[in-house]
N, C-alpha and C positions, 0 to 999 in steps of 0.2 A: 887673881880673879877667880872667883869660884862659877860653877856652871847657875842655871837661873831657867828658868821655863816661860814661854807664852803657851799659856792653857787655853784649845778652841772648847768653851764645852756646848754642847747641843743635848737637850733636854728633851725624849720621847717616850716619856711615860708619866703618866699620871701618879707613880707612887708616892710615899710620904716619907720621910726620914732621909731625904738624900741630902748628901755632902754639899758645902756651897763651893765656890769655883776656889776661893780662896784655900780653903781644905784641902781640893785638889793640887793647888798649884805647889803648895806646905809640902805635902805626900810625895808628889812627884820628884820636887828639886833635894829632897832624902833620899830618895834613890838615884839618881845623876850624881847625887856627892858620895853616896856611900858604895855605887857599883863600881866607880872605878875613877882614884883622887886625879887622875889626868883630864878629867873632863872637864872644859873651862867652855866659857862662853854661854850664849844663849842657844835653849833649843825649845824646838815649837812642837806638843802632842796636840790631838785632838782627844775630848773623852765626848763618846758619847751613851748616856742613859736609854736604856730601852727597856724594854718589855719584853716578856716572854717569845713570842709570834718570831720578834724580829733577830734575835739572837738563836733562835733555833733555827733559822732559816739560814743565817749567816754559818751556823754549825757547822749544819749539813752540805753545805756549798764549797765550804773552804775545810775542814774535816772531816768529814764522811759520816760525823756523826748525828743522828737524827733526834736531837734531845737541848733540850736549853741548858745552857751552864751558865756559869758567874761571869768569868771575863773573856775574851778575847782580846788578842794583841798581834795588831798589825804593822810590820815593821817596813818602815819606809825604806827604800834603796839606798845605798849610798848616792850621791850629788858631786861628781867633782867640777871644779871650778867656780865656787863659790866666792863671791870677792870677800875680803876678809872682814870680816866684822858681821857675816851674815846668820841670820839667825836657822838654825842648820835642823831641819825635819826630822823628828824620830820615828814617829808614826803614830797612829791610831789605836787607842781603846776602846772595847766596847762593851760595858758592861751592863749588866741585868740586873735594875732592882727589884725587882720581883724573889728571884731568886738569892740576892746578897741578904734580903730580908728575912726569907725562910732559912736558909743555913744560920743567922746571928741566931735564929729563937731557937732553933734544933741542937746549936753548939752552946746556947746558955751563952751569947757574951754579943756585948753591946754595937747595939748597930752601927756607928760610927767608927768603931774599933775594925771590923770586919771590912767596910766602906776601906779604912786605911790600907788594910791587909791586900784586899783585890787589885786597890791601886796601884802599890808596891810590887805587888806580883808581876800582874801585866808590863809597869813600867820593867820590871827583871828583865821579861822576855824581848822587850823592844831593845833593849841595851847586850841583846845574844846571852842571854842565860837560858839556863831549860832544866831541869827536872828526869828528863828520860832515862839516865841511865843514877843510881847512886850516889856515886861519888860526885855527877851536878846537881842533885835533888840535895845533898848534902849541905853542898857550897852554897845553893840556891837560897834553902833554909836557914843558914846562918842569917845570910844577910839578910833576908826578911825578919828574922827574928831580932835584930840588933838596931835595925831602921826600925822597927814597930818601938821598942824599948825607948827610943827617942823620946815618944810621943809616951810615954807612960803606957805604954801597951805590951800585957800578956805574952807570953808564948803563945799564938794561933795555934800550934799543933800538941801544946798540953792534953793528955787523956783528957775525956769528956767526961 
């Protein structure tokens, strides 16, 4: 049995070019396979689309920083005593299309591709990856660059 996602998506922004749930759910269940082959079963994210306003506020609240970014990734607690077969919370994404839109045009490469890239990331971070220091910015990269390859997509971090 390989792992599988129920995707909650919630749509708060007026932007154009966003991913359908299906894209998401594609992206997601790539990274559940590809972070780590032990993951079996079903598991549940939420992504939700926002706007600028609401992702800088979430920033600044939950990181100190006062500035909109691309994604956030909220990780659910562990849960024990789940009965088995239960469909097991990873946690929350919350990304900015505003901002996923201005980075594709500024890095010269296709807005869905980028949409993949955010998703893949965040879902990293929900599954305890991180970036901070090298040698998991390292590790982190790989595997985003190898899930994205999947899908016929670029190195993200190719000079620009």
């Amino acid at each position: 049995m390989t792992a599988t996602a129920t995707v909650d998506v919630q749509i708060a922004s007026d932007a154009g070019d966003l991913p359908d749930e299906e894209q998401l759910r594609q992206w997601i269940e790539s990274a559940l396979q590809a972070s780590n082959k032990d993951n079996e079963g079903e598991f549940e994210v939420s992504v939700r689309l926002v706007d600028e306003n609401e992702i800088r506020e979430l920033n600044k609240r939950y990181r100190q920083q006062d500035k909109a970014t691309n994604v956030l990734s909220f990780p659910f607690d562990e849960l024990n005593g789940l009965p088995e077969g239960s469909i097991s919370p990873l946690g929350d994404l919350v990304i900015c299309a505003p901002v996923v839109a201005r980075e594709a045009s500024q890095q010269d490469k296709a807005i869905l591709d980028h949409w993949a890239h955010m998703v893949i990331h965040g879902m990293l971070h929900l599954l305890g990856h991180d970036h901070e220091h090298e040698a998991q910015a390292t590790t982190m990269e790989t595997l985003e660059m190898n899930i994205l390859r999947e899908f016929g997509i670029e190195n993200p971090y190719r000079e620009i």
